[in-house]
C-alpha positions in Angstrom: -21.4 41.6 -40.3 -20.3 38.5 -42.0 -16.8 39.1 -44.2 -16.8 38.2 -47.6 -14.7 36.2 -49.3 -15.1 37.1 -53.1 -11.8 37.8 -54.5 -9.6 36.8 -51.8 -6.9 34.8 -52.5 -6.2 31.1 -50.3 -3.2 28.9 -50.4 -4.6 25.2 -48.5 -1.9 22.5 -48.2 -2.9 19.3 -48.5 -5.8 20.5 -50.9 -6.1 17.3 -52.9 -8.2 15.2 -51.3 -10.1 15.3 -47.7 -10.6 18.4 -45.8 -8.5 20.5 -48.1 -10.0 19.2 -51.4 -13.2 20.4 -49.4 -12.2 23.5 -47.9 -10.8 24.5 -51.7 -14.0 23.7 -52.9 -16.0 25.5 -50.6 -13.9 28.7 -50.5 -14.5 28.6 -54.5 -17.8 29.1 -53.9 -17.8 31.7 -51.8 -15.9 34.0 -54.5 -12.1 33.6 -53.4 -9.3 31.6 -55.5 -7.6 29.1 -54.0 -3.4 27.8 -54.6 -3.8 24.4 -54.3 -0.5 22.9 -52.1 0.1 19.1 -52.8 2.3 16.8 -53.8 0.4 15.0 -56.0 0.6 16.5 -59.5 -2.0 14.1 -61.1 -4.1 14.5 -58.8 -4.2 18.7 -58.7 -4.3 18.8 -62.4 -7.4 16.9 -62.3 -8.9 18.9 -59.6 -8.2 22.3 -61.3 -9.5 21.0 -64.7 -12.8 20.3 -63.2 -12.6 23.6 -60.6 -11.5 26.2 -63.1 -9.8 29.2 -63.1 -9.9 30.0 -59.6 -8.1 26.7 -58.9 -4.3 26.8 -59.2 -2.0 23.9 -59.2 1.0 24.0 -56.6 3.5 21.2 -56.2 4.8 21.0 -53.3 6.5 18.5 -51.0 6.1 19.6 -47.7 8.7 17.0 -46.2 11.7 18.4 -48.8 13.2 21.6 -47.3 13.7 22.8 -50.3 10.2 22.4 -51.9 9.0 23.2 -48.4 10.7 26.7 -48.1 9.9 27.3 -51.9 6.4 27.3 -51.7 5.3 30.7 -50.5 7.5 32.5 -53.0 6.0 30.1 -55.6 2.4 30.7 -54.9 3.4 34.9 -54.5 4.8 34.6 -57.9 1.5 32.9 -59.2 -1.0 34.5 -57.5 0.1 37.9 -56.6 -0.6 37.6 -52.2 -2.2 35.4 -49.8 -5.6 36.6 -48.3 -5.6 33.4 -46.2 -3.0 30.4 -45.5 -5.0 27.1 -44.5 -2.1 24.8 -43.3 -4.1 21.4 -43.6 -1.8 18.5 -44.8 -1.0 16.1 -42.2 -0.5 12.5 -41.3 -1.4 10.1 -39.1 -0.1 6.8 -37.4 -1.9 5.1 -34.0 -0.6 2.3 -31.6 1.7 2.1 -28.9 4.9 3.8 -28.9 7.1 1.3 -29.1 5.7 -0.2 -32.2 6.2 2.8 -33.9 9.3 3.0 -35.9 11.3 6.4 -35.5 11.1 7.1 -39.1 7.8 7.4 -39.1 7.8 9.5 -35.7 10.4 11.9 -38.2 7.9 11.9 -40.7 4.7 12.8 -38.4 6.2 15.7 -36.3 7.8 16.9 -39.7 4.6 17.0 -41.7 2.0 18.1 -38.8 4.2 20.4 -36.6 7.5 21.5 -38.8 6.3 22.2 -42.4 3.1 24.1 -40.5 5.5 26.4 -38.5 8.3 27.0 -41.5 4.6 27.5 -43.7 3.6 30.2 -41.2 6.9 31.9 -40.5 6.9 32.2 -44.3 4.5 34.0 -45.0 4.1 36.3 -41.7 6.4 38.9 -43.9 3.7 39.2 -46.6 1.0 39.3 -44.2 2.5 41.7 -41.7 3.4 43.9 -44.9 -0.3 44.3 -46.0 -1.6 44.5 -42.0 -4.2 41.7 -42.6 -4.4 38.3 -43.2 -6.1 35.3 -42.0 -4.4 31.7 -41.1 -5.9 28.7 -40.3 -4.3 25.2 -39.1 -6.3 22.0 -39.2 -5.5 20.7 -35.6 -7.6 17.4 -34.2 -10.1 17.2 -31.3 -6.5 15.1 -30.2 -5.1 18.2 -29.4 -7.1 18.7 -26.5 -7.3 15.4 -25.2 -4.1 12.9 -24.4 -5.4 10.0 -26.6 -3.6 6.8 -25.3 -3.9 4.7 -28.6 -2.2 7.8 -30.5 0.6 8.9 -28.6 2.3 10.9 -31.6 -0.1 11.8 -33.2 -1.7 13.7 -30.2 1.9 15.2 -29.4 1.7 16.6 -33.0 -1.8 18.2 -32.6 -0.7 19.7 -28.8 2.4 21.0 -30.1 0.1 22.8 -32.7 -2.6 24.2 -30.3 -0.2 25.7 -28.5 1.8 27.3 -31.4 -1.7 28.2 -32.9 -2.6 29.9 -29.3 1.2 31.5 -29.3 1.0 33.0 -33.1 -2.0 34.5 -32.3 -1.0 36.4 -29.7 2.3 37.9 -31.6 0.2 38.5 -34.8 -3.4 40.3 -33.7 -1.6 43.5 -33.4 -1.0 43.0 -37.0 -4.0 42.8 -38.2 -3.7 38.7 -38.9 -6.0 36.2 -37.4 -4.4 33.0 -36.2 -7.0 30.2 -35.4 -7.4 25.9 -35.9 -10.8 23.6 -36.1 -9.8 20.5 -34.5 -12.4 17.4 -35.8 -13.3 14.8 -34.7 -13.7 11.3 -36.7 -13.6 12.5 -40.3 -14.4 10.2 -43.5 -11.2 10.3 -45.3 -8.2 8.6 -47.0 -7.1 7.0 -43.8 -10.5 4.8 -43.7 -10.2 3.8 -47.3 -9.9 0.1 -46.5 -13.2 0.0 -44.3 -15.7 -2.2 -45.8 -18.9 0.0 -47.4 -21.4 -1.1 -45.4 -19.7 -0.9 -42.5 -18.9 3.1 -43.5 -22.3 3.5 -44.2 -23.0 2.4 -40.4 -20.5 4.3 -38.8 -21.8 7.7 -40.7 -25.8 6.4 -39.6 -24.9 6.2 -36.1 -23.1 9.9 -35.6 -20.0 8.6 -35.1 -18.1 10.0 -38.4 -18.2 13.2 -40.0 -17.9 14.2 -43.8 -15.0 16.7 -44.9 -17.3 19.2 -46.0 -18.3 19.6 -42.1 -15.2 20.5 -41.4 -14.9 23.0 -44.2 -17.9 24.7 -43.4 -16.8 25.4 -40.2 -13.6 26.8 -41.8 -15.5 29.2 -44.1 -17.2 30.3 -41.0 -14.2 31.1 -39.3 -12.9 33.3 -42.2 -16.2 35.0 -42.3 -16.5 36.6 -39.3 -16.3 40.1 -38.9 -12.4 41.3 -38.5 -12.6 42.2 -35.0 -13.6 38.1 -34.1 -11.5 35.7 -34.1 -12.2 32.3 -33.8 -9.4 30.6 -32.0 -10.2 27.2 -32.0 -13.5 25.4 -33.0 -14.0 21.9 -32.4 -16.1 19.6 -35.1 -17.5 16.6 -33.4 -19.5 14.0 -34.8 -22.9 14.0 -32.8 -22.7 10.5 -31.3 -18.8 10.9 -30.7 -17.2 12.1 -27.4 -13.7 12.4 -26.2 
């Protein structure tokens, strides 16, 4: 039997645009609220204005250590627990290694490997206390496969399919599911300066996939049955292979 949703509480990082905006969205309209985890306050405000009550605003920069290890107890103190933590926000830089300045290397690990792990670590505690909980990581079809034109980004997604693989193992007997959906080609931010038509192609042909495909495979994930867990699902776009 499917688990519902209705009345669970969410935190998603990165929940203002892409897969987060969408996975907010869509756990919205299965029932749940959602904390909202972004660093862009214009951008939430907006959001939760249009999403309504269920939609709560969280500030957070996930590359300050301070904001970074504030923002559990700021989202406990809002929303009373977290049902489910969907560590989403990353970042993304391609090309060969050594035109890739090590600031930016600093910035990718930190964002899709360190913030994830401090997230997690944070709010095991509350999880653990309550014996149930849910967390999912947005990971990459890149952590599966050595991609040769993004060497640090695919480190970043490998070093998470492994800790996703090793959390889950520490917290089943705790009642907490520990999983990741690792897309493929998603439409997003990162494809903003594509010309229209030739995004219109690219989404014709099978070869992108919206952020709502990628949600609904998240909601799925959340809805199984407690004694399922789904460890890892992979979201391809149909004409794309790795």
């Amino acid at each position: 039997m499917a688990e519902s949703l209705n009345g669970k509480v969410a935190a998603v990082t990165g929940a203002a645009s892409g897969i987060g905006l969408a996975t907010t969205e869509a756990l919205i309209a299965q029932g749940a609220s959602v904390v909202m985890v972004d660093r862009d306050e214009a951008a939430l405000q907006k959001i939760v204005e249009r999403l309504g009550d269920r939609a709560i605003a969280q500030v957070t920069d996930l590359l300050d250590a301070d904001s970074c290890a504030a923002m559990v107890p700021e989202i406990l103190s809002k929303a009373g627990r977290i049902d489910i933590l969907h560590c989403n926000a990353g970042t993304y830089i391609g090309g060969d290694l050594t035109d890739t300045e090590t600031a930016t290397i600093d910035r990718m690990l930190n964002l899709n490997v360190n913030a994830v792990m401090k997230n997690v670590r944070d709010v095991i505690p509350h999880m653990i206390e309550r014996k149930t909980g849910d967390i999912v990581v947005t990971c990459s079809v890149a952590g599966h496969m050595p991609i040769q034109w993004e060497p640090v980004y695919s480190g970043s997604k490998w070093a998470i399919t492994c800790f996703v693989q090793t959390m889950r193992r520490q917290l089943n007997k705790h009642g907490i599911r520990v999983g990741q959906v690792s897309p493929g080609p998603v439409v997003s931010a990162l494809l903003a300066d594509w010309p229209a038509d030739r995004l219109q192609a690219a989404k014709d042909s099978g070869s992108l996939i919206e952020p709502t495909e990628v949600s609904d495979a998240v909601v799925y994930m959340l809805t199984r049955s407690r004694n399922v867990t789904i460890r890892d699902m992979v979201v391809l776009p149909t004409n794309f292979d790795i």
